[in-house]
DSSP file (Angstrom, degrees, kcal/mol; ACC not computed):
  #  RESIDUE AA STRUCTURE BP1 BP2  ACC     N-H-->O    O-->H-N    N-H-->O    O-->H-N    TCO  KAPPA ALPHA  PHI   PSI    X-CA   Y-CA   Z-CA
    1    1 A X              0   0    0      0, 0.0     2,-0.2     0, 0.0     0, 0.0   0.000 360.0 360.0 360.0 120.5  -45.0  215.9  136.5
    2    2 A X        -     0   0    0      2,-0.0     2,-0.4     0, 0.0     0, 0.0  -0.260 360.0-165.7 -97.2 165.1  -44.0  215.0  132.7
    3    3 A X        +     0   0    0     -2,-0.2     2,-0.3     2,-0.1     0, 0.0  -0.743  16.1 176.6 176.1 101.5  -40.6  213.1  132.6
    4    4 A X        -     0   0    0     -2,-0.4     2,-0.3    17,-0.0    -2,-0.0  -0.905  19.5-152.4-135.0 102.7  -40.0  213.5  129.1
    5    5 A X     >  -     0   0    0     -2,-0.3     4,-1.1     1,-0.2    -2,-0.1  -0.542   1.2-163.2 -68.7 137.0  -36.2  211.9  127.6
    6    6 A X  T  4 S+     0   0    0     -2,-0.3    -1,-0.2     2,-0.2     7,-0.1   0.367  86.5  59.7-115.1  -4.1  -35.5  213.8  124.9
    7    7 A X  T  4 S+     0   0    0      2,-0.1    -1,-0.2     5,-0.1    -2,-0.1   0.632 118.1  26.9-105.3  -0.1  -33.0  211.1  123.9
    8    8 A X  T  4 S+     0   0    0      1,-0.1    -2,-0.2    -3,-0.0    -1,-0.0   0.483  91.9  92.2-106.7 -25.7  -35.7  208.3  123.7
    9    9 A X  S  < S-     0   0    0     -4,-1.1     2,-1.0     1,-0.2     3,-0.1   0.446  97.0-117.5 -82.5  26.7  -38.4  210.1  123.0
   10   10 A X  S    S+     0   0    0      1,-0.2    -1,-0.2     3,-0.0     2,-0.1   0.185  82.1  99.9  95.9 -36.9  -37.9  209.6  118.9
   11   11 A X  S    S-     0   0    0     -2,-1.0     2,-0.3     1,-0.1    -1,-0.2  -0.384  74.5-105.6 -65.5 152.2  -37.5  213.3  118.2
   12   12 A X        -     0   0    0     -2,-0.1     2,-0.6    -3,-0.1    -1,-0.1  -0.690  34.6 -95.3 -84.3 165.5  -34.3  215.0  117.7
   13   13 A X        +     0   0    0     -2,-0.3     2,-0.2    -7,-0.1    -1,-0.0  -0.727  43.1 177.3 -56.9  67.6  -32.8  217.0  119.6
   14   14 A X    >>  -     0   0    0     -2,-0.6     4,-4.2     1,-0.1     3,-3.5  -0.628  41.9-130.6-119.0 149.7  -33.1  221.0  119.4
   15   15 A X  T 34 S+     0   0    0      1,-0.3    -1,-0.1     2,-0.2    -2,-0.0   0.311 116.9  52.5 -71.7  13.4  -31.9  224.0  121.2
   16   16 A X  T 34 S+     0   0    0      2,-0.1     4,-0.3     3,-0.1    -1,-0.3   0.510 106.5  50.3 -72.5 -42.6  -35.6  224.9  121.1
   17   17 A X  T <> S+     0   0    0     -3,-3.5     4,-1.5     2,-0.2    -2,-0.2   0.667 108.7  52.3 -94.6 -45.8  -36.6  221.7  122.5
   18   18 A X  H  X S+     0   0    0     -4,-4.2     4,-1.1     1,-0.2    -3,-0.2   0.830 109.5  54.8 -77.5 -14.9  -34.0  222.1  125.4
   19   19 A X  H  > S+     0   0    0     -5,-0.3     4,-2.5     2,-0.2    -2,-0.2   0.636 104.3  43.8 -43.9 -57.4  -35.4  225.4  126.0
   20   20 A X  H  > S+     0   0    0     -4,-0.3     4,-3.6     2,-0.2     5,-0.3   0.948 118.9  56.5 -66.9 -59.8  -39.2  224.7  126.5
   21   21 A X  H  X S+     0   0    0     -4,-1.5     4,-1.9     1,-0.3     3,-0.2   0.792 106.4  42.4 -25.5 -71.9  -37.5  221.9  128.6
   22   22 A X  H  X S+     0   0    0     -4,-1.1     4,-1.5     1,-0.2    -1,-0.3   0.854 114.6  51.0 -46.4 -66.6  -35.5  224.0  130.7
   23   23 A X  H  X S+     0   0    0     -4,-2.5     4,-1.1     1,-0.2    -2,-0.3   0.833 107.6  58.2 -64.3 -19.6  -38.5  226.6  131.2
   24   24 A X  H  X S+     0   0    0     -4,-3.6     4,-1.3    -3,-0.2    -2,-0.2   0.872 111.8  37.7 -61.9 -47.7  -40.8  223.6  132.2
   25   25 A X  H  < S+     0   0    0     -4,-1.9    -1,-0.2    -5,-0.3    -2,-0.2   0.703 107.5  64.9 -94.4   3.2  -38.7  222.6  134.9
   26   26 A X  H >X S+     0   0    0     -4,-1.5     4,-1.8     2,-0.1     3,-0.9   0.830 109.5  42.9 -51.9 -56.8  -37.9  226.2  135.9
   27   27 A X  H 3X S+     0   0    0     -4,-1.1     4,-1.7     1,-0.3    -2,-0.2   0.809 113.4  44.4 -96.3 -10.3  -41.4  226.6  136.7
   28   28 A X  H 3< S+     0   0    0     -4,-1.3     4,-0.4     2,-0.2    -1,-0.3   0.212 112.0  57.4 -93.0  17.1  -42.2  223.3  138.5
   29   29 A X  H <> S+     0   0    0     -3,-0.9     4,-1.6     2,-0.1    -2,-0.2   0.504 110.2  41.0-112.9 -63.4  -39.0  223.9  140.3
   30   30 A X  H >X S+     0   0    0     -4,-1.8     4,-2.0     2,-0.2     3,-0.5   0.952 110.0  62.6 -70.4 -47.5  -40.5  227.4  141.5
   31   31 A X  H 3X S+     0   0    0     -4,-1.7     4,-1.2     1,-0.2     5,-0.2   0.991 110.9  41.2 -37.6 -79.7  -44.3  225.6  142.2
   32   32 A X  H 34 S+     0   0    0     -4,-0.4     4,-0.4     1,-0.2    -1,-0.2   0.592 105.8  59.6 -74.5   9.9  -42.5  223.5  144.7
   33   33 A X  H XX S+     0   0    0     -4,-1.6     3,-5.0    -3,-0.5     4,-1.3   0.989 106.9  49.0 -35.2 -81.0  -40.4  226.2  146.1
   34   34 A X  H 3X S+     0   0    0     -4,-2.0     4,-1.9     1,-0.3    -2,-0.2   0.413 113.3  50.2 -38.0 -34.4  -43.8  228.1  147.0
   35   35 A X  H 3< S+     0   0    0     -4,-1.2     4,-0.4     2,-0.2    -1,-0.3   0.496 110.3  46.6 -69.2 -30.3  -45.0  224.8  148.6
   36   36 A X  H X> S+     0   0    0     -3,-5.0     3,-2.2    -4,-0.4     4,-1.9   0.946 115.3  45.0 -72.4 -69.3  -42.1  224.2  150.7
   37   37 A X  H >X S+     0   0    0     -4,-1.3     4,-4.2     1,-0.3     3,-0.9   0.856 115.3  48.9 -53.4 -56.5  -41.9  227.7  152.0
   38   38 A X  H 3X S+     0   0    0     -4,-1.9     4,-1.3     2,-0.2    -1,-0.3   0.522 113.5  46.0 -40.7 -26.4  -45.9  227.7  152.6
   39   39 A X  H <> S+     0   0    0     -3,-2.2     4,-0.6    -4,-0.4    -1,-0.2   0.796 114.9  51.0-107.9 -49.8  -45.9  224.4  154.5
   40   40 A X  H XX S+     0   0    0     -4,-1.9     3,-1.6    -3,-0.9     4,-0.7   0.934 106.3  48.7 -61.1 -59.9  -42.9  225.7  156.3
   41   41 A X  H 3X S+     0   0    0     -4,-4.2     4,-3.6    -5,-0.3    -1,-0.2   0.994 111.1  56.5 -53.0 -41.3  -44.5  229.1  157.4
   42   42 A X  H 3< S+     0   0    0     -4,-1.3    -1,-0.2    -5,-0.2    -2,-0.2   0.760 107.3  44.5 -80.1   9.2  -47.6  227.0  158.7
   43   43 A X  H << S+     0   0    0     -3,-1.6    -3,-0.2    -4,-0.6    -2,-0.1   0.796 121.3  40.8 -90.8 -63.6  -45.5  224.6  161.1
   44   44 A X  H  < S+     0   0    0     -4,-0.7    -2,-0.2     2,-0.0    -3,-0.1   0.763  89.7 116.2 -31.9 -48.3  -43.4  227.7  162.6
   45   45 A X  S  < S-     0   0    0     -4,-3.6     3,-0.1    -5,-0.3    -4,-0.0   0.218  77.3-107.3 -49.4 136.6  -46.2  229.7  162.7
   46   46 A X        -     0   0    0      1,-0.1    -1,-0.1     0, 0.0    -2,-0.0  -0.337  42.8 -88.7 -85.1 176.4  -47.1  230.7  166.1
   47   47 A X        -     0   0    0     -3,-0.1     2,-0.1     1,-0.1    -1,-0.1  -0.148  51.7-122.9 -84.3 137.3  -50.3  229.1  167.8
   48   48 A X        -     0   0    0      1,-0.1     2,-0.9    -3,-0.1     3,-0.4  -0.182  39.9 -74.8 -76.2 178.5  -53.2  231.2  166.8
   49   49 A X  S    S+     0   0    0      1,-0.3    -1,-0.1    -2,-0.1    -2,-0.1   0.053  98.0 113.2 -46.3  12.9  -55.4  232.9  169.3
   50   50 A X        +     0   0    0     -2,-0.9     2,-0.5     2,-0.0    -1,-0.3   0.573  45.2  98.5 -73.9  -6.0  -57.2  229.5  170.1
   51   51 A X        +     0   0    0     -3,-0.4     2,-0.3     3,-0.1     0, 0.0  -0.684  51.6 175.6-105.8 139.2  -56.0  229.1  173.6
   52   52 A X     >  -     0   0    0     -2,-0.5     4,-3.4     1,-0.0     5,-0.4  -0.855  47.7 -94.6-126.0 160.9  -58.4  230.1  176.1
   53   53 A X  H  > S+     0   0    0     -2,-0.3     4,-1.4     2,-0.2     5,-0.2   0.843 119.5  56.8 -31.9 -47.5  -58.5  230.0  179.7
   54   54 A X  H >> S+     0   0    0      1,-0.2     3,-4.9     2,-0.2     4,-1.6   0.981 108.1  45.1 -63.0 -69.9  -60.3  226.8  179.6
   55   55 A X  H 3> S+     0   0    0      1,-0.4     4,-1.3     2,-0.3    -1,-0.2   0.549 102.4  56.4 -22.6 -38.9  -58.0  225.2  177.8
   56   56 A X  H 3< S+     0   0    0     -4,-3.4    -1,-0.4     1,-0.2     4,-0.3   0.684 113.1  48.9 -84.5 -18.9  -54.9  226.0  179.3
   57   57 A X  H << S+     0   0    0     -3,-4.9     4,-0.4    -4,-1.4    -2,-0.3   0.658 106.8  52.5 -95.4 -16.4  -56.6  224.6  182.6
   58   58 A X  H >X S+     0   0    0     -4,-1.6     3,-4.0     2,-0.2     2,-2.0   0.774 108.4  54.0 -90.8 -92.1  -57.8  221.4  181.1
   59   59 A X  H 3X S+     0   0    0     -4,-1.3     4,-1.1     1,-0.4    -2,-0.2   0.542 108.7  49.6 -21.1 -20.3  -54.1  220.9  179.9
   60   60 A X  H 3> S+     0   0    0     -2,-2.0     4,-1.3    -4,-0.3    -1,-0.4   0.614 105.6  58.3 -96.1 -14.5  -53.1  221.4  183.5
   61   61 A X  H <> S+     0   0    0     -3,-4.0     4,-1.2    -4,-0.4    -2,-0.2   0.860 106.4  48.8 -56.2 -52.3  -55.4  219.1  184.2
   62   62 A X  H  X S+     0   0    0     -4,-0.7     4,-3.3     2,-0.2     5,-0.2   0.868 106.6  47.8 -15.1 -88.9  -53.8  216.9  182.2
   63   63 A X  H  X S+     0   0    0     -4,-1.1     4,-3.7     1,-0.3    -2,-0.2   0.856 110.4  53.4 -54.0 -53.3  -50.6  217.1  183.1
   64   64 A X  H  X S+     0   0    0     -4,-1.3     4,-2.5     2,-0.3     5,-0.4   0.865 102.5  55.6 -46.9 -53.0  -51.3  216.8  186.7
   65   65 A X  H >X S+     0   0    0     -4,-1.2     4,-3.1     1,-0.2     3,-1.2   0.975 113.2  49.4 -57.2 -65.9  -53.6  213.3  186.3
   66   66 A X  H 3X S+     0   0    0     -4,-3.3     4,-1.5     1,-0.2     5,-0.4   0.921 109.3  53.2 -52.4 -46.9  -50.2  212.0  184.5
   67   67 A X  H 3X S+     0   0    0     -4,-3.7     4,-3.0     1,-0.3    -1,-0.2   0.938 113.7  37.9 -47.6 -40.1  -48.2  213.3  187.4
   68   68 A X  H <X S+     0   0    0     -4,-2.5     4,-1.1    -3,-1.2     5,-0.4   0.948 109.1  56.9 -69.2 -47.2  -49.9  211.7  189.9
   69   69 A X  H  X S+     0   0    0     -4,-3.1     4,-2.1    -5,-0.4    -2,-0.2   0.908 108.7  53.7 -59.4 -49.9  -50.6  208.5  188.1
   70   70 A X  H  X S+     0   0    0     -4,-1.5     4,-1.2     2,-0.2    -1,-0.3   0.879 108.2  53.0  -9.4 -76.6  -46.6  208.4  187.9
   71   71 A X  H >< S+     0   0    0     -4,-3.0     3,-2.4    -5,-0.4    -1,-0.2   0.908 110.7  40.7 -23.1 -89.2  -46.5  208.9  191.6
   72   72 A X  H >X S+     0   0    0     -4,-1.1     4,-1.1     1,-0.3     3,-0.7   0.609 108.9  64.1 -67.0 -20.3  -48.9  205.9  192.7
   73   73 A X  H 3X S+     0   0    0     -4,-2.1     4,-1.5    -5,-0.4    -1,-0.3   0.751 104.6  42.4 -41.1 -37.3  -47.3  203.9  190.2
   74   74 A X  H << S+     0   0    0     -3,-2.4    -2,-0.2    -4,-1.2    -1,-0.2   0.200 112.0  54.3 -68.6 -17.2  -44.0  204.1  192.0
   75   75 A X  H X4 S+     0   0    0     -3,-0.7     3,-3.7     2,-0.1     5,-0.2   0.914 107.0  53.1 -76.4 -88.6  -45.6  203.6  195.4
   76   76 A X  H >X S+     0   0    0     -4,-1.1     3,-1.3     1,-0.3     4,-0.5   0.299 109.7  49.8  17.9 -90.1  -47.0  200.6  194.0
   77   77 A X  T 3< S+     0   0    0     -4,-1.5    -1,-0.3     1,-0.2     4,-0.2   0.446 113.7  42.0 -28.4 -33.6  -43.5  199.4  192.9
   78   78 A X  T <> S+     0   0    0     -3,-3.7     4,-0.8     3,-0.1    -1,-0.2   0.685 107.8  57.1-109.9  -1.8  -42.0  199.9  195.8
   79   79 A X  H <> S+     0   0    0     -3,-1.3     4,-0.5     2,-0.2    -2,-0.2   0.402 115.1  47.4 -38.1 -37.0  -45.0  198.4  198.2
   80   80 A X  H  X S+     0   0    0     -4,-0.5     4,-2.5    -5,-0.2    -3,-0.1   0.789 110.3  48.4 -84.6 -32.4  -44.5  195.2  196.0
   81   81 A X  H >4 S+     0   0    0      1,-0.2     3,-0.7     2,-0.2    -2,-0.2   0.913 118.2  41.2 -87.4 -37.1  -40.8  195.1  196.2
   82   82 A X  H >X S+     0   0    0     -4,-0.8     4,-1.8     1,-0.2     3,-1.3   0.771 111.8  54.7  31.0 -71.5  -41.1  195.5  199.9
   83   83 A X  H 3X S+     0   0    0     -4,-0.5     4,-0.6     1,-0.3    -2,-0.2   0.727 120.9  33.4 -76.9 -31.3  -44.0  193.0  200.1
   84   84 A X  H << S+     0   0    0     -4,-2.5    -1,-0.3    -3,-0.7    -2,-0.2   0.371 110.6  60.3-129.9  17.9  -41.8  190.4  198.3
   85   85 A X  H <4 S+     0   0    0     -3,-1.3    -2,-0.2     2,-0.1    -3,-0.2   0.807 100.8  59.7 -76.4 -43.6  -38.1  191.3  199.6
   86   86 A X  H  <        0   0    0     -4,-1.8    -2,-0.1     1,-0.4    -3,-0.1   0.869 360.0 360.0 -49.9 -48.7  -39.4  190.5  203.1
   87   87 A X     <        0   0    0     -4,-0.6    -1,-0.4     0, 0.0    -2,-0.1   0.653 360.0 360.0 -80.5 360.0  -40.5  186.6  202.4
């Protein structure tokens, strides 16, 4: 990216020069369209053909360990608060 002041940069000032200008940032304009949109198609896009049986069962797997641990955390919590209403 060029960042060129055409009122500093020493030269005058020609409808030639504002031209080139104009198509320079026309097309770096258009670069980072293409980049947007591409970036964009690959978050949206949907999950490729990678999920396999295993996978989806280690992910329930998962999910499950956190469920539980949730659980016995909450027994925990309420074993303690129990254990120290009583005295």
């Amino acid at each position: 990216m060029s960042k060129i002041n055409l009122l500093t940069s020493g030269k005058p000032i020609t409808l030639e020069g504002i031209a080139n200008r104009k198509e320079e940032l026309r097309l770096e304009i258009e670069k980072q369209r293409e980049e947007i949109i591409g970036s964009t198609k690959n978050l949206f896009s949907p999950i490729s053909s990678g999920i396999t049986p295993r996978s989806l069962i280690r992910s329930m797997n998962a999910g499950m360990a956190i469920f539980d641990g949730v659980l016995l955390g909450l027994k925990i919590m309420r074993k303690l608060k129990q254990f120290f209403n009583k005295r």
